[in-house]
N, CA, C and O atoms as a DFTB+ gen file, in Angstrom:
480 C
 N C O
     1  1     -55.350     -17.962      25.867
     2  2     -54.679     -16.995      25.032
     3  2     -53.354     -16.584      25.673
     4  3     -52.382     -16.500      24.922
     5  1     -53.218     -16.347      26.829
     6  2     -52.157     -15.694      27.463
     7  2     -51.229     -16.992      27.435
     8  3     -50.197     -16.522      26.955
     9  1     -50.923     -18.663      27.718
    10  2     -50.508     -19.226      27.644
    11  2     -50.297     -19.532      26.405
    12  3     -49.082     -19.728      26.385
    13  1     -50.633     -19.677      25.510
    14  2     -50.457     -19.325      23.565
    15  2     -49.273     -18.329      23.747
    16  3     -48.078     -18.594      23.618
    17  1     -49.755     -17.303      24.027
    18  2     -48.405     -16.057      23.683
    19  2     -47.418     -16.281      24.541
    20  3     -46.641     -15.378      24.229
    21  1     -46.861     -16.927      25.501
    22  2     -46.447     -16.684      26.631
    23  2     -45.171     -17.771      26.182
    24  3     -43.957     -17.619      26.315
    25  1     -45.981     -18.976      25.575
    26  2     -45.133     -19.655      24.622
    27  2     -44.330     -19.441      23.570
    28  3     -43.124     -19.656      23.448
    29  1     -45.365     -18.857      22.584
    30  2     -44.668     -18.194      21.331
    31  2     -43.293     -17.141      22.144
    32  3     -42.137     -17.164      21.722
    33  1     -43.667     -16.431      23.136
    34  2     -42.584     -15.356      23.635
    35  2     -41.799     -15.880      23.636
    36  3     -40.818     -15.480      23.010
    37  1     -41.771     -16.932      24.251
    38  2     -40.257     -18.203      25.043
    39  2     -39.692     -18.455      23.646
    40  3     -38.609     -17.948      23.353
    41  1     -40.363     -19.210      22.762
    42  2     -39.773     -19.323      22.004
    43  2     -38.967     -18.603      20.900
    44  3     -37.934     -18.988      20.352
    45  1     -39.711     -17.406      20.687
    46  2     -38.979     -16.675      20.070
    47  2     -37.358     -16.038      20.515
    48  3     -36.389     -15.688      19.841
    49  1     -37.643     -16.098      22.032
    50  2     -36.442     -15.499      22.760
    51  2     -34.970     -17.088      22.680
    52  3     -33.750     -17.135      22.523
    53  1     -35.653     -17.700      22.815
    54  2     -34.728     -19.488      22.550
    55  2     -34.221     -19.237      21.489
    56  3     -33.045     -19.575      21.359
    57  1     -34.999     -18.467      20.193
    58  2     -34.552     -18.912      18.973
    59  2     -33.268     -17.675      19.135
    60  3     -32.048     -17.835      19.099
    61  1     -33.896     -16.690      19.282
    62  2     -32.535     -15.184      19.085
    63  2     -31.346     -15.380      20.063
    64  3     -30.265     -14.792      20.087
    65  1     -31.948     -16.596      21.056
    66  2     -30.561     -16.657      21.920
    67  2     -29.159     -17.678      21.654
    68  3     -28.007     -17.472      22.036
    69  1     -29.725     -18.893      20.827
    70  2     -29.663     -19.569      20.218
    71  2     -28.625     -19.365      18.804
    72  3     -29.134     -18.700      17.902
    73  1     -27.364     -19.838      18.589
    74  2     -26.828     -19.711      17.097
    75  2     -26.175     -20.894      17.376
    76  3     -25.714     -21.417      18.391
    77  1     -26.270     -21.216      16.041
    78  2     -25.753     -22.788      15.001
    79  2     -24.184     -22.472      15.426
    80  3     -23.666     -21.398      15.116
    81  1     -23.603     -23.301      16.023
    82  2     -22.470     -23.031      16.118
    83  2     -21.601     -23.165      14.326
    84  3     -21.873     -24.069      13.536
    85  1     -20.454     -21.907      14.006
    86  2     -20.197     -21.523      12.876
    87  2     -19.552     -23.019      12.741
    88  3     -19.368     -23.837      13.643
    89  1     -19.240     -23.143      11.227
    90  2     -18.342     -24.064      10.723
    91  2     -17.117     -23.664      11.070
    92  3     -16.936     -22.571      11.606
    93  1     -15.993     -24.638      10.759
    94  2     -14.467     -24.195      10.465
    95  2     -14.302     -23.462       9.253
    96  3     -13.351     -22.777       8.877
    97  1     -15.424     -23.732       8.689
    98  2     -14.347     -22.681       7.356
    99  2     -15.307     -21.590       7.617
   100  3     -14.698     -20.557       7.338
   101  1     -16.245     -21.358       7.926
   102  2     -17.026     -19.686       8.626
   103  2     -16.276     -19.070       9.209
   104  3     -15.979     -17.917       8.898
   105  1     -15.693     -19.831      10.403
   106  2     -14.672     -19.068      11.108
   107  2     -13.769     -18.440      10.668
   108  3     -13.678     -17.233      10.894
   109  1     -12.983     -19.031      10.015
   110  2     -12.044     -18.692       9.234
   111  2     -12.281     -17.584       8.257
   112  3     -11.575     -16.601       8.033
   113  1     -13.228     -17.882       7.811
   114  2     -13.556     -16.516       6.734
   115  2     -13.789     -15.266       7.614
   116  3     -13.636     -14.130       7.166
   117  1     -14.255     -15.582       9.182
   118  2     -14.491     -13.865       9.458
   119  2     -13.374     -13.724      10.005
   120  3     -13.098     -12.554      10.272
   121  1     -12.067     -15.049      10.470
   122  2     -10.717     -14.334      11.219
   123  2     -10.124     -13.493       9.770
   124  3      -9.456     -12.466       9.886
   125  1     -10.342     -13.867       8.921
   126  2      -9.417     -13.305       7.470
   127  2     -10.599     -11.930       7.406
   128  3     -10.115     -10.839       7.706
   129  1     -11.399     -11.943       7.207
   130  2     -11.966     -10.912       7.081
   131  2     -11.785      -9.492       8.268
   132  3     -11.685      -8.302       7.971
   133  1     -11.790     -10.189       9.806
   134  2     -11.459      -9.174      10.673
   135  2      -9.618      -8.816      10.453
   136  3      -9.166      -7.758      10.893
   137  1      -8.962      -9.551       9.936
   138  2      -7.908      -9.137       9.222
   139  2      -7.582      -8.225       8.245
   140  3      -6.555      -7.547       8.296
   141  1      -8.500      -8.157       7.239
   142  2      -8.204      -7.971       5.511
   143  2      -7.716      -6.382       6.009
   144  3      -8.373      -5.614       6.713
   145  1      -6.740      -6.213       5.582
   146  2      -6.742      -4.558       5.315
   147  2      -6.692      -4.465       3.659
   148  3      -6.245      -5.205       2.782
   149  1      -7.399      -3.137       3.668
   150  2      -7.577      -2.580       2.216
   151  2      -6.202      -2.148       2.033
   152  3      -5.547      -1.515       2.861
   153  1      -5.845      -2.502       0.987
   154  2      -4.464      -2.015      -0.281
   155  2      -4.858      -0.979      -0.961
   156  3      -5.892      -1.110      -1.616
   157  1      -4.346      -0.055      -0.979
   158  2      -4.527       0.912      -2.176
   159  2      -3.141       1.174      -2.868
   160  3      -2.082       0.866      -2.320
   161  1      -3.216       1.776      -4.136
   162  2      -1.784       1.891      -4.704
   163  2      -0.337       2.330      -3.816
   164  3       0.856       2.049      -3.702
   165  1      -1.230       3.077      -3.384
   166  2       0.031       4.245      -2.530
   167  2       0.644       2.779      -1.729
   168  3       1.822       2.436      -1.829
   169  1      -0.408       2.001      -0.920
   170  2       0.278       0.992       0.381
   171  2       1.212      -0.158      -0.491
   172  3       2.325      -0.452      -0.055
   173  1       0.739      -0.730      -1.629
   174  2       1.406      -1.232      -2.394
   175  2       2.798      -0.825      -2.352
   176  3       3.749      -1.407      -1.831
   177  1       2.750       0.512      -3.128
   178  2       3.804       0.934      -3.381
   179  2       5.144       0.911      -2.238
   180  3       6.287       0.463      -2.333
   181  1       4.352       1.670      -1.050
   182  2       4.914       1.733       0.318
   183  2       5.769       0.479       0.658
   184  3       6.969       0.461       0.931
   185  1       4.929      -0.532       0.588
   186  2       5.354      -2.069       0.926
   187  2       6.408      -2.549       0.203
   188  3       7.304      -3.224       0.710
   189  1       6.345      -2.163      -1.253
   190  2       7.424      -2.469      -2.478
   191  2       8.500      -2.034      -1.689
   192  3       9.280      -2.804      -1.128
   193  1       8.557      -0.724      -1.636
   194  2       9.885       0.275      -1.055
   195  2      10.604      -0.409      -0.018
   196  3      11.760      -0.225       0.363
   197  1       9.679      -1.282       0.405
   198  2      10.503      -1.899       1.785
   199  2      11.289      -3.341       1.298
   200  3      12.393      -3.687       1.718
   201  1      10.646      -3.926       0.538
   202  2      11.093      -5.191      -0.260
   203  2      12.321      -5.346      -0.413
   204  3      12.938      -4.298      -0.603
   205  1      13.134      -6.631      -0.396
   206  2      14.152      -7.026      -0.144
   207  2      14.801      -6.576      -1.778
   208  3      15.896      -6.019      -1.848
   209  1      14.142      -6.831      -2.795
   210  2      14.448      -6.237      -4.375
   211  2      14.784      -5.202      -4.004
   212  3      15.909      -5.142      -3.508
   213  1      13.947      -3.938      -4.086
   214  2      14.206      -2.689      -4.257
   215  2      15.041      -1.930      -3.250
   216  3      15.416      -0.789      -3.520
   217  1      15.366      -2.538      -2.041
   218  2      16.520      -1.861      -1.393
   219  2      17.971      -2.739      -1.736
   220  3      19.030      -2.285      -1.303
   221  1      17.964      -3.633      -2.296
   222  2      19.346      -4.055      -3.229
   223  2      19.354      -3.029      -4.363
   224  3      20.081      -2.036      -4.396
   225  1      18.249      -3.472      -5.502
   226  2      18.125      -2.375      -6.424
   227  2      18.861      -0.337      -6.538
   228  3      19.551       0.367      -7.275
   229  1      18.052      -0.256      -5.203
   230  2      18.078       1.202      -4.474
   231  2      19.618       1.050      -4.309
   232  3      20.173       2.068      -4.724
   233  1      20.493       0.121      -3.842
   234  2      21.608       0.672      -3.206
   235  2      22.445       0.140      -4.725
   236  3      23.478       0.767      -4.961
   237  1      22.175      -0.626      -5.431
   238  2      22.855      -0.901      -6.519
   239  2      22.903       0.878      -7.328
   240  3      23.931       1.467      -7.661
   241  1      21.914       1.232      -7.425
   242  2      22.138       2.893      -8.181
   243  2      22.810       3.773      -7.475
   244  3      23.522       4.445      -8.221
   245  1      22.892       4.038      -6.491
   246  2      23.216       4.926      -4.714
   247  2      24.508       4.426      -5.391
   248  3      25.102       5.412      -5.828
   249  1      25.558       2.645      -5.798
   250  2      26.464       3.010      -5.735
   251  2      27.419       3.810      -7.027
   252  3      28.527       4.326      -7.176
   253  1      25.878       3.449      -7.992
   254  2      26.548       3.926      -9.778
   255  2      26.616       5.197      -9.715
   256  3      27.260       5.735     -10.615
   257  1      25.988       6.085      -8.652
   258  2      25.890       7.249      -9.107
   259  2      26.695       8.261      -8.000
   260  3      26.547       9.459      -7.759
   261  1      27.780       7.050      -7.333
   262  2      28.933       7.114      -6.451
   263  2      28.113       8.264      -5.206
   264  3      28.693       9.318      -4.947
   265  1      27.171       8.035      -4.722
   266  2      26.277       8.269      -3.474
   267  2      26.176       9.729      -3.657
   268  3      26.484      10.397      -2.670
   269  1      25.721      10.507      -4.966
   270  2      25.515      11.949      -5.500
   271  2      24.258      12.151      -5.873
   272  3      23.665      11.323      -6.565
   273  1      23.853      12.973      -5.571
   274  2      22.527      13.431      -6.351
   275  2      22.935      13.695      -8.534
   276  3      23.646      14.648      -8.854
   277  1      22.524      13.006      -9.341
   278  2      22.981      13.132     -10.263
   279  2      22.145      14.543     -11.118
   280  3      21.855      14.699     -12.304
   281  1      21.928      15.474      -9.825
   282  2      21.529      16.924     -10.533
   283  2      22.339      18.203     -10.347
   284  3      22.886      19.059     -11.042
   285  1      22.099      17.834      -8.760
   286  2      22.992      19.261      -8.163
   287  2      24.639      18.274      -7.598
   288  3      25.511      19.139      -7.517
   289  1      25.036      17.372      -7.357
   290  2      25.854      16.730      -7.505
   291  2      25.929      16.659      -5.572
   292  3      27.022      16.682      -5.006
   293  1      25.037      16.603      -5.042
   294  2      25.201      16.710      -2.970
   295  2      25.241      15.383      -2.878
   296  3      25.329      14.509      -3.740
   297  1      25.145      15.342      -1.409
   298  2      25.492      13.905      -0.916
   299  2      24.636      13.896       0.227
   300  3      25.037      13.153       1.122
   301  1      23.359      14.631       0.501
   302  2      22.490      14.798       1.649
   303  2      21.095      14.602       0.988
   304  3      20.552      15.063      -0.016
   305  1      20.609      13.407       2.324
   306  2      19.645      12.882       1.507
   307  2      18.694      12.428       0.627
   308  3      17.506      12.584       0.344
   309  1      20.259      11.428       0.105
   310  2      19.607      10.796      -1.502
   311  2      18.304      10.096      -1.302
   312  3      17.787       9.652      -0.277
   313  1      18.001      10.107      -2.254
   314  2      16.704       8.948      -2.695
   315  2      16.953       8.677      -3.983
   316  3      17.836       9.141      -4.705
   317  1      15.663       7.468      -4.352
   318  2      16.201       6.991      -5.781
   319  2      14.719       6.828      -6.300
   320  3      13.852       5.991      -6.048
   321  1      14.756       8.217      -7.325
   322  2      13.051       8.009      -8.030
   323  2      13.341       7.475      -9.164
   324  3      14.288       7.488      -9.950
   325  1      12.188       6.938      -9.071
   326  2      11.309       5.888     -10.263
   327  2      11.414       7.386     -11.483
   328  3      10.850       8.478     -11.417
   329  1      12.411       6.809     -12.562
   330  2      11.951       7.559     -13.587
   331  2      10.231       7.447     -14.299
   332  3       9.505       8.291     -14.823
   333  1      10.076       6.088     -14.025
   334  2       8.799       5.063     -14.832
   335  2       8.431       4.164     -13.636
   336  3       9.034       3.719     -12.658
   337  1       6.747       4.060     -14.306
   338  2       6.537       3.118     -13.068
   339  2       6.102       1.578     -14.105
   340  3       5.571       0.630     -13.527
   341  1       6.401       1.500     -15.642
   342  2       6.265       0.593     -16.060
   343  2       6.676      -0.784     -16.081
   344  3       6.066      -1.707     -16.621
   345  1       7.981      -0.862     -15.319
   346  2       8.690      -2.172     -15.226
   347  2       8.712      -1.818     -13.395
   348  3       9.737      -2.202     -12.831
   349  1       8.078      -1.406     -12.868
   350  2       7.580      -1.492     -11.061
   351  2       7.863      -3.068     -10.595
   352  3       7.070      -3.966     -10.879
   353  1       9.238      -3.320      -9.758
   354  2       9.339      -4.714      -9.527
   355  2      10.377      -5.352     -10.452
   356  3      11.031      -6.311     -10.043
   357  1      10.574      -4.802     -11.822
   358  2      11.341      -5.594     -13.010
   359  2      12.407      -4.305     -13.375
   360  3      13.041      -4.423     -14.423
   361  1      12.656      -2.908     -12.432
   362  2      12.898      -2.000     -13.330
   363  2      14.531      -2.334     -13.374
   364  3      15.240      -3.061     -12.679
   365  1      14.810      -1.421     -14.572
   366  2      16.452      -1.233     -15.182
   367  2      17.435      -0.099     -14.255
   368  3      16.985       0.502     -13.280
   369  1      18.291      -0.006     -14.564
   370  2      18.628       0.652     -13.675
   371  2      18.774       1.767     -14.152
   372  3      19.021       2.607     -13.287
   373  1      18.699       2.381     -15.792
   374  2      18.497       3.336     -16.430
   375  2      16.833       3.487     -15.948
   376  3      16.784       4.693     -15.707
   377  1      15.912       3.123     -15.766
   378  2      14.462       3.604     -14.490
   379  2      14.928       4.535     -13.666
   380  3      14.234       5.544     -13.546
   381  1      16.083       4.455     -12.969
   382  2      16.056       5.051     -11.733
   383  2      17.168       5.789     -11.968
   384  3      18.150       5.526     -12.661
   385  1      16.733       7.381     -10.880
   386  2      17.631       8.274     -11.067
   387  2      17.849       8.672      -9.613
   388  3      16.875       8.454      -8.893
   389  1      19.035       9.267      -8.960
   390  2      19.310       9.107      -7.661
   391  2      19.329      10.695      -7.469
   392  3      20.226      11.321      -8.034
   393  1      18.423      11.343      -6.733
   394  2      18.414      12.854      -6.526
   395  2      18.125      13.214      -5.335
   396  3      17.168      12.694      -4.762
   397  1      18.928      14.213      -4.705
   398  2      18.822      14.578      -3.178
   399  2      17.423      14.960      -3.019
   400  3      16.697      14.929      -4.013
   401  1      16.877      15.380      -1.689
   402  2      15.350      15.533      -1.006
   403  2      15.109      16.978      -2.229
   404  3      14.385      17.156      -3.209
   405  1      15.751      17.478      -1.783
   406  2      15.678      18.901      -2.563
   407  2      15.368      18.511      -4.116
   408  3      14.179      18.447      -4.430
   409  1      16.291      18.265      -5.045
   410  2      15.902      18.082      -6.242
   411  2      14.627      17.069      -6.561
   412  3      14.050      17.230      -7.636
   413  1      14.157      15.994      -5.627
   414  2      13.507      15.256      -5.562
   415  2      11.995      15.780      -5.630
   416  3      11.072      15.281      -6.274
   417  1      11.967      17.139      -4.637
   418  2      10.680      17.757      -4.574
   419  2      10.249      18.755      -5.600
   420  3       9.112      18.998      -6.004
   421  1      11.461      19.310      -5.953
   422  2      11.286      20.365      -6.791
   423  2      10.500      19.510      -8.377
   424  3       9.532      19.854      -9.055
   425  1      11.293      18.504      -8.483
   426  2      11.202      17.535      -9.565
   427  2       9.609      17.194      -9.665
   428  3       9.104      17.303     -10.783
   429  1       8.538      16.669      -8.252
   430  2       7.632      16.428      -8.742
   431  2       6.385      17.404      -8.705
   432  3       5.401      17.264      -9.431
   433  1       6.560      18.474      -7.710
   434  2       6.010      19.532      -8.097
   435  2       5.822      20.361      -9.245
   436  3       4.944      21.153      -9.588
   437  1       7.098      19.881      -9.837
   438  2       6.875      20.599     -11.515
   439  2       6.002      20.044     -12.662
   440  3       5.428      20.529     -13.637
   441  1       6.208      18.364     -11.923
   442  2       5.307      17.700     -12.525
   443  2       3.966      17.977     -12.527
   444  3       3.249      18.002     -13.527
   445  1       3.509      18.264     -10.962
   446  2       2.468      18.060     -10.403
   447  2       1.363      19.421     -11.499
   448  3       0.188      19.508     -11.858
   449  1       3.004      20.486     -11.699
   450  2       2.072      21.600     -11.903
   451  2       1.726      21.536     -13.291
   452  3       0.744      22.183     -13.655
   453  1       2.594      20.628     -14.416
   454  2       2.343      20.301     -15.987
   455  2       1.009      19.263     -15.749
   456  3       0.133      19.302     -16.613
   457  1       0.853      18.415     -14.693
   458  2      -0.122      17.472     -14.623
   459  2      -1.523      18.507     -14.795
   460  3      -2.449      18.611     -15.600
   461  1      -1.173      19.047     -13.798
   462  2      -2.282      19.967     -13.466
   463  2      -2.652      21.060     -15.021
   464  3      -3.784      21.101     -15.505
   465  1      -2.039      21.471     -15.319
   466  2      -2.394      22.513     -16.854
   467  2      -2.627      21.507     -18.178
   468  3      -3.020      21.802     -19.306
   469  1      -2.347      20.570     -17.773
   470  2      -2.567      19.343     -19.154
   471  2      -4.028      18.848     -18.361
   472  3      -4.753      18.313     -19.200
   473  1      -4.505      18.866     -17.345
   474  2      -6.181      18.493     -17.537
   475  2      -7.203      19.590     -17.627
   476  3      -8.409      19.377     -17.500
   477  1      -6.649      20.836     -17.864
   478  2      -7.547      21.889     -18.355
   479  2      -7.368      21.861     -19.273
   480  3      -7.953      22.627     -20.039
């Protein structure tokens, strides 16, 4: 009996010590997998912003709107919001409106706060 189990032990320990060496394409699937980062809209978006399009785009409006905020009329740090996010990648240049930090925030907070009273 004790030589019965003593066997089975060995072997069981051979087997857990033991792995099939992976394929090439196994491998590969867990280097891409220990890779994958999750995308969410926001990183999308983030990534767009950096894109070789949208900073031509970006400076093509910056120059139509002769480097002004087209609200309060400043010249301290512009940005260029997305009127629409429907043509995202394809937009017009009537999409985009060029408004300093200031008008920029005020702008979506107001939104934020019509967003907010339109889901009650």
């Amino acid at each position: 009996m004790y030589q019965r189990n003593y066997h089975r032990n060995k072997l069981k320990a051979a087997n857990t010590k033991y792995k099939r060496p992976a394929s090439e394409e196994q491998l590969q699937v867990e280097k891409a997998k220990s890779t994958l980062k999750i995308i969410t809209p926001q990183s999308e978006y983030q990534l767009y912003l950096q894109s070789d399009h949208w900073i031509a785009l970006r400076n093509r409006k910056l120059l139509e709107a002769e480097y002004h905020c087209q609200v309060c009329y400043s010249d301290n740090l512009l940005e260029v919001h997305h009127r629409t996010y429907l043509r995202k990648g394809h937009e017009k240049l009537t999409d985009l409106t060029v408004l300093c930090h200031t008008c920029h925030s005020r702008f979506h907070k107001a939104n934020r706060k019509k967003y907010n009273r339109s889901k009650k």
